[in-house]
VOGU-3710 file (C-alpha; in Angstrom, 3 decimals, decimal comma):
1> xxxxxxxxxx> -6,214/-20,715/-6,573  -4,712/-18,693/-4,031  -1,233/-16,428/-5,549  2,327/-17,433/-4,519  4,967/-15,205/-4,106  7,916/-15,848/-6,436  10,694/-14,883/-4,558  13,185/-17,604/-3,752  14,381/-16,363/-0,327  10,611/-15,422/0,970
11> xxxxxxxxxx> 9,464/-18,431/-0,596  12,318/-21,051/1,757  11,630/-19,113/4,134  7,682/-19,160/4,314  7,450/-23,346/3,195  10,073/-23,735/6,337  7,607/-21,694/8,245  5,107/-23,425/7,126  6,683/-27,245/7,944  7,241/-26,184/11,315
21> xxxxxxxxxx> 4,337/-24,022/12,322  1,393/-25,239/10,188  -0,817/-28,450/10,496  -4,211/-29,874/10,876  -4,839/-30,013/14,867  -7,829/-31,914/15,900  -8,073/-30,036/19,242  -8,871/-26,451/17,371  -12,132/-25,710/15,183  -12,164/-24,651/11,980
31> xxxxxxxxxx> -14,378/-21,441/11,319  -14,377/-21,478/6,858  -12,163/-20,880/4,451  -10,675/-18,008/3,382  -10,351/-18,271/-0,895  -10,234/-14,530/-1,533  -7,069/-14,180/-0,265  -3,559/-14,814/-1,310  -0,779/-14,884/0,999  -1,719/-13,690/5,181
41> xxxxxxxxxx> 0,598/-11,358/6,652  -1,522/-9,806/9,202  -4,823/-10,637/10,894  -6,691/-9,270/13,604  -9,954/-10,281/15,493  -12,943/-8,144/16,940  -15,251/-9,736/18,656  -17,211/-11,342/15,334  -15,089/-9,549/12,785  -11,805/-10,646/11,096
51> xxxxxxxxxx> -9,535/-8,578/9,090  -6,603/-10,086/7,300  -4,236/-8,010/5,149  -2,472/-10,374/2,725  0,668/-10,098/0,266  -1,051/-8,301/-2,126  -1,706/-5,585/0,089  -5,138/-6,501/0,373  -7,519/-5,871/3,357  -10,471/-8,376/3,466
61> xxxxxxxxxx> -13,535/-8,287/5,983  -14,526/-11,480/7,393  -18,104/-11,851/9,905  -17,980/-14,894/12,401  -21,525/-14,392/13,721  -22,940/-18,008/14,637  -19,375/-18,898/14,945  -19,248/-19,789/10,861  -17,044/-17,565/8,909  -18,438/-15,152/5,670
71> xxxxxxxxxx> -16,790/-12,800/3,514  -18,352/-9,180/4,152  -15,587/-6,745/1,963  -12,971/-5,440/-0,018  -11,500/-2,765/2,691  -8,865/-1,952/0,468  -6,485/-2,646/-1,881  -2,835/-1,981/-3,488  -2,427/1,223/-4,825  -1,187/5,068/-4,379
81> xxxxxxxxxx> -4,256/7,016/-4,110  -6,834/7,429/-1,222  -8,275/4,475/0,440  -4,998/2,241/-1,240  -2,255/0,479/0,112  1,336/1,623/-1,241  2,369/-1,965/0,788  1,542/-4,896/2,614  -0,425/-2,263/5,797  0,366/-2,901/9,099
91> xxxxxxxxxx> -3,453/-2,984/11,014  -4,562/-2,046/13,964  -8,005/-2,255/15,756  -9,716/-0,351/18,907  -12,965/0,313/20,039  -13,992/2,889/16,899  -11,352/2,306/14,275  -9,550/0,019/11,587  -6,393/2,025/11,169  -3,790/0,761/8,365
101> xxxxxxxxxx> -0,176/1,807/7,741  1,450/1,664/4,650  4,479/3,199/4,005  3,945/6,847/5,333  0,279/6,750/4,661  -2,312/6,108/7,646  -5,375/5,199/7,061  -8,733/5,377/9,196  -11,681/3,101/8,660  -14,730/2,176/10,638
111> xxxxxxxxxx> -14,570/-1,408/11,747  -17,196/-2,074/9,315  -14,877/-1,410/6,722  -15,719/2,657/5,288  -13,139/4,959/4,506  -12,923/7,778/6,890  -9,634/9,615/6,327  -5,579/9,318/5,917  -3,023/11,627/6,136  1,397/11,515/4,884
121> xxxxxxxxxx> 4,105/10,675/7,502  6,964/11,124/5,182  8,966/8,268/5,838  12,156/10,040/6,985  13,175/6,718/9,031  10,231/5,888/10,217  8,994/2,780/9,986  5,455/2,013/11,496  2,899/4,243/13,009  -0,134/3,641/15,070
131> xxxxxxxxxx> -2,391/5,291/16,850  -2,486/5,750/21,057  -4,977/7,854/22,388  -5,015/11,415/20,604  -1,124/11,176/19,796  0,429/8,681/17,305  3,231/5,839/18,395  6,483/6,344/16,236  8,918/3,707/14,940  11,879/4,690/13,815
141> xxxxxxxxxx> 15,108/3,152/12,349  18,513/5,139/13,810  21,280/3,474/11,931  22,160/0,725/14,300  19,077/1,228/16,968  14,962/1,515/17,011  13,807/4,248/18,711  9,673/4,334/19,866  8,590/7,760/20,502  5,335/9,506/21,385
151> xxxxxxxxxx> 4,093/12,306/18,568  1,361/14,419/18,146  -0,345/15,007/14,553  0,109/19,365/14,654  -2,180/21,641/12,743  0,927/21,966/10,242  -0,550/18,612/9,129  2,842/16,531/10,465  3,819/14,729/13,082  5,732/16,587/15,670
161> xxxxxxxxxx> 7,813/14,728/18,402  6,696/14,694/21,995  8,561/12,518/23,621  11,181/9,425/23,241  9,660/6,210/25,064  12,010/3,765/24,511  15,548/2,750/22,619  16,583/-0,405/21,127  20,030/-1,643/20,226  20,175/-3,782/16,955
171> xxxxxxxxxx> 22,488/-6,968/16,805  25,161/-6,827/14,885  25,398/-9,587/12,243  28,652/-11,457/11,605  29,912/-12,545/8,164  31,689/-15,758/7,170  33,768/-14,926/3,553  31,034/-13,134/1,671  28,244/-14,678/3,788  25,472/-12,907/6,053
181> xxxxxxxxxx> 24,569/-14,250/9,209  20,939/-15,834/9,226  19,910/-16,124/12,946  17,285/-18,547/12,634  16,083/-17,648/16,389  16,528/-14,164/16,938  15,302/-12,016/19,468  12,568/-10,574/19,111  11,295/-6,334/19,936  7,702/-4,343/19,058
191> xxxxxxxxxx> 5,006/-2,964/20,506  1,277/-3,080/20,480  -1,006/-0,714/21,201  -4,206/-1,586/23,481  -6,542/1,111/25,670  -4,778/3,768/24,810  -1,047/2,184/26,247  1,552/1,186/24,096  3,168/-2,513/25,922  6,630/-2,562/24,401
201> xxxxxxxxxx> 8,429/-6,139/24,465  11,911/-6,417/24,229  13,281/-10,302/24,353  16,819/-9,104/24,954  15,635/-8,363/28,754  13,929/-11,720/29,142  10,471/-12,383/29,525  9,924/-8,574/29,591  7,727/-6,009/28,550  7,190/-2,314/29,614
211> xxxxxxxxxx> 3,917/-0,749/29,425  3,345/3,221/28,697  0,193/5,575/28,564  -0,711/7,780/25,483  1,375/10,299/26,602  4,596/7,872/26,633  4,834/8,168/30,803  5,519/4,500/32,005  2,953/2,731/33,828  4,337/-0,534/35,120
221> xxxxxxxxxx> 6,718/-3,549/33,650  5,989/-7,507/32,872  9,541/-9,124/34,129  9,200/-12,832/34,962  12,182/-14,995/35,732  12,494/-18,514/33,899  14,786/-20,894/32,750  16,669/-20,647/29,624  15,598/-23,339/27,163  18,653/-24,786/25,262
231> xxxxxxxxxx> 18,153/-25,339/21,503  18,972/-29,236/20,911  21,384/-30,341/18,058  18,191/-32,687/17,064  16,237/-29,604/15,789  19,558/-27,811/14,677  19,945/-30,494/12,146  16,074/-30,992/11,283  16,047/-27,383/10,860  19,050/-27,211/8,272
241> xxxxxxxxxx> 18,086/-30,859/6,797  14,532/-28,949/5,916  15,598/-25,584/4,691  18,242/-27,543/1,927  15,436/-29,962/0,906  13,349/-26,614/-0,476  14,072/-25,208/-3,711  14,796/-22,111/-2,534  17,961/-23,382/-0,964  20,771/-22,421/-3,602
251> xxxxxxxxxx> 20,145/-19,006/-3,979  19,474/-18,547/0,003  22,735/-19,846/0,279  24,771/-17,888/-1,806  23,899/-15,228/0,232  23,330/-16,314/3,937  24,653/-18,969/6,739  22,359/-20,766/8,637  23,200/-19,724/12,668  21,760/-21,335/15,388
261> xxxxxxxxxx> 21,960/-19,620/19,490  22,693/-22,305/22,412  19,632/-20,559/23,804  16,015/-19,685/22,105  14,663/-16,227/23,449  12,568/-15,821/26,048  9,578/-15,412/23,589  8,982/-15,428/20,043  5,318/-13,808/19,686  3,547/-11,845/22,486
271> xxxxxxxxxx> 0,020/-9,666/22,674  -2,269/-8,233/24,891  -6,074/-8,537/25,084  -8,558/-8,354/27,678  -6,360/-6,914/30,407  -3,889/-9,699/30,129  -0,184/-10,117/28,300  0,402/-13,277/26,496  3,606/-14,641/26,018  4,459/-17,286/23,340
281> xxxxxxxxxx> 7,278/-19,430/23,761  9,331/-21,893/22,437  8,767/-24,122/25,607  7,030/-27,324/23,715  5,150/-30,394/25,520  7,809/-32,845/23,526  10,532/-30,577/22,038  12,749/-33,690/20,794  9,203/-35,074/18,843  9,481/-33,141/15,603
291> xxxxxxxxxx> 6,014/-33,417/14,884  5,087/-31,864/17,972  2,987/-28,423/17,462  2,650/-27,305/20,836  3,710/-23,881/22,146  3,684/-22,957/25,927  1,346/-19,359/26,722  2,442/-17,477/29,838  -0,188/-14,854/30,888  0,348/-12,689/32,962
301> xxxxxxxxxx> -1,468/-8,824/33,912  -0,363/-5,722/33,195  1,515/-5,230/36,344  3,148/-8,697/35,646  0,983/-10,929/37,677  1,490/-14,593/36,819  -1,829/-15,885/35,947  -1,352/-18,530/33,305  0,938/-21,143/32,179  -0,439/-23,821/29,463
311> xxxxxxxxxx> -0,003/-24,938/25,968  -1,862/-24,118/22,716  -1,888/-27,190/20,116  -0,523/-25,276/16,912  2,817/-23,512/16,549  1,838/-19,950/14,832  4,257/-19,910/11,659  7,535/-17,801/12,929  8,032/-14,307/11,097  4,512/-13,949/10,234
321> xxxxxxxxxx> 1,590/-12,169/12,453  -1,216/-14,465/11,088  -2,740/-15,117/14,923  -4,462/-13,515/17,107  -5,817/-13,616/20,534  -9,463/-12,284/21,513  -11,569/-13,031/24,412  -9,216/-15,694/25,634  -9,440/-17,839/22,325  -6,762/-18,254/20,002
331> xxxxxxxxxx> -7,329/-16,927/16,333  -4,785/-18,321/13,654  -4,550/-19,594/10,154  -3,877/-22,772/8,656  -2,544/-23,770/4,457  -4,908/-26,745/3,397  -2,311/-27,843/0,597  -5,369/-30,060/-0,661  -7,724/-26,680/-1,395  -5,084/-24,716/-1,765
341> xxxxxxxxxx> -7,035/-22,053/0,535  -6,338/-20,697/3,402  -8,283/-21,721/6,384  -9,421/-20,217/9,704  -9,042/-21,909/13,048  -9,393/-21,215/16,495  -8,690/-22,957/20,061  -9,426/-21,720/23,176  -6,713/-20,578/26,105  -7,633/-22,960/28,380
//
């Protein structure tokens, strides 16, 4: 029986998730089941190999030779000394590495899973750190911005600041009496990090996304012009007749309001693979149909090419980066309440 996190606030917030983004589809295969692990945060594919780091700060190897999913390894687990995850690790893949994150520690791995190396990044503000290249991409938190900046990992064994790619302004939240605003829609920024580039999106700008080398020199930029899609007052109050039904609901309240925009961003989830950018919206075959799953995928290139607009059949659950996209198929995972286990599906980009 897989673990559940007791937390009332994560918990509403995960089984809303969940309502909205998770169901059976009988357009998308299921590869196996995944019992060895508890909660998914993050999973990534490679060609026939999965890795998924769950809320445990676990890191589990999965094969999907002959299309039929098996549990290879233990990659790591929680824990403060080498090859251990002091938190839930942020992963990234590439052509000769599994590299993990975890709260100033980075971690190198072969994609089979062994233990090369780590070294510190004191944390100091930052707050992720990946790989590009021979240099390192820097997230930091400035009081009330992000800043993304290129470093280099010097022979004093730190990380020493090249140069500053990219800055981004944080919304300011409002307060009603003693109450936080809770924008259930809010606009999204990251990066990701693919070929040695670093493709930063930034919803604020609209279907946008810039796209830098290793060195943090820009290369080109994804803009693409579309119509605003207006959040109806039919899935304003589904959304807040769903989040008071959960048991989680009092103590989320005491804290938070529940705000809605007139507009959803531009995107909500975007990645890059195979020389393409996808963009996930919130564009939906039958958006007034609450039991509709669908989510539009915009492709374009890397020099913003419009190649692609169609729909995948399952709504990845918001807040969480449990899907993935490889080789033009669509990776993501699904909660069989029966089993409670966690399942792997996939559906092709078509």
């Amino acid at each position: 029986m897989r673990k559940i996190s007791n937390n009332c606030v994560f918990a509403l917030l995960i089984t809303i998730a969940l309502s909205i983004g998770s169901a059976f589809q009988v357009h998308a295969k299921k590869l196996g089941n995944m019992p060895e692990v508890s909660v998914p945060i993050h999973i990534r594919v490679d060609n026939n190999q999965v890795y998924i780091a769950d809320d445990q700060a676990d890191v589990h190897l999965y094969s999907m030779k002959g299309n039929k999913l098996t549990y290879q390894k233990h990659v790591a687990h929680r824990g403060e000394g080498p090859q251990e995850c002091i938190s839930i690790p942020f992963l990234v893949v590439n052509k000769e590495i599994l590299y993990m994150f975890t709260f100033g520690k980075c971690m190198f791995f072969s994609k089979n899973g062994e233990y090369i190396r780590e070294f510190r990044a004191p944390p100091d503000g930052i707050s992720l750190v990946s790989p590009v290249g021979k240099n390192f991409v820097v997230m930091k938190d400035i009081f009330d911005s992000i800043e993304l900046s290129i470093s280099i990992y010097s022979n004093e064994k730190k990380l020493e600041h090249k140069k500053l790619m990219y800055v981004y302004i944080l919304p300011k939240k409002s307060r009603r009496g003693s109450k936080i605003q809770s924008n259930w829609y809010p606009h999204r920024f990251f990066y990701s990090v693919y070929e040695d580039k670093v493709i930063i999106f930034d919803s604020t700008r609209g279907l946008f996304a810039e796209i830098f080398d290793a060195n943090g020199n820009k290369i080109s930029q994804v803009k693409l012009d579309l119509d605003r899609i207006k959040i109806k007052d039919e899935i304003k109050a589904a959304t807040e007749k769903k989040a008071k039904s959960n048991p989680g609901w009092e103590v989320f309240n005491s804290k938070y309001y529940m705000d809605f925009p007139e507009y959803y961003p531009p995107f909500r989830d975007a990645t890059v693979d195979d020389g393409k950018v996808y963009f996930i919206t919130y564009n939906q075959k039958n958006p007034l149909n609450l039991e509709d799953k669908s989510r539009e995928i915009i492709v374009t290139d890397l020099k913003g090419k419009l190649l692609k607009k169609t729909f995948i059949t399952i709504d990845p659950r918001g807040g969480f980066d449990t899907f993935f996209i490889n080789k033009g198929k669509f990776y993501y995972v699904v909660d069989n309440v029966e089993t409670e286990e966690w399942e792997l599906h996939v559906e092709d980009i078509k």
